[in-house]
ZAMARGU-4260 file (C-alpha; in steps of 0.2 Angstrom, whole numbers, plus 5000, padded with zeros to 4 digits):
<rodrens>
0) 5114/4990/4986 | 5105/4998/4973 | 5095/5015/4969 | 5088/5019/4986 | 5068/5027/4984
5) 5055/5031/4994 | 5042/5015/4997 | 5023/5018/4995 | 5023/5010/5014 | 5026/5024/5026
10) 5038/5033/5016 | 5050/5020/5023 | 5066/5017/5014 | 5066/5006/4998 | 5079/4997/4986
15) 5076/4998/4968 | 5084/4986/4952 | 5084/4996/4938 | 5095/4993/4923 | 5106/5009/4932
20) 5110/4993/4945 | 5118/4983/4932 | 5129/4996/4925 | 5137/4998/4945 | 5137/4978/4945
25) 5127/4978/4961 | 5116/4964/4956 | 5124/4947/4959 | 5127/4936/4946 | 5122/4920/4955
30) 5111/4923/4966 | 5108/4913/4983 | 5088/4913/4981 | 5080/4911/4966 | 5062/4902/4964
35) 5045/4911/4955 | 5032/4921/4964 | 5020/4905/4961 | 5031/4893/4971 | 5022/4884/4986
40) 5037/4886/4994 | 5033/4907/4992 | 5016/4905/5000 | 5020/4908/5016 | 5032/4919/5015
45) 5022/4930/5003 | 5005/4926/5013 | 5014/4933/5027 | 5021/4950/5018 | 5005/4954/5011
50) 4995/4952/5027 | 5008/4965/5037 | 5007/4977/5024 | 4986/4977/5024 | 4985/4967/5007
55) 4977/4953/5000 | 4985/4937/4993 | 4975/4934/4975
</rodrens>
């Protein structure tokens, strides 16, 4: 849940967190995945993202 929007990546759908999100209670308080963007563990997952959306990993 969330605000819905329109991505930059198609104009497929896209869900956005504002602070409108945390008014509704739609954010979980405890989430189940929770680990920094500069996590190994990430690396693949975001090299992976950013190579079917056309973008480079820096």
């Amino acid at each position: 849940m969330g605000i819905n929007s329109t991505s930059m990546h198609a104009n497929a759908p896209a869900t956005v967190v504002t602070d409108r999100a945390e008014v509704l209670d739609v954010i979980l308080k405890h989430p189940s995945f929770h680990r920094a963007l500069a996590d190994p563990v990430l690396l693949t997952i975001l090299r992976n993202a950013a190579r079917m959306l056309g973008y480079r990993l820096v």
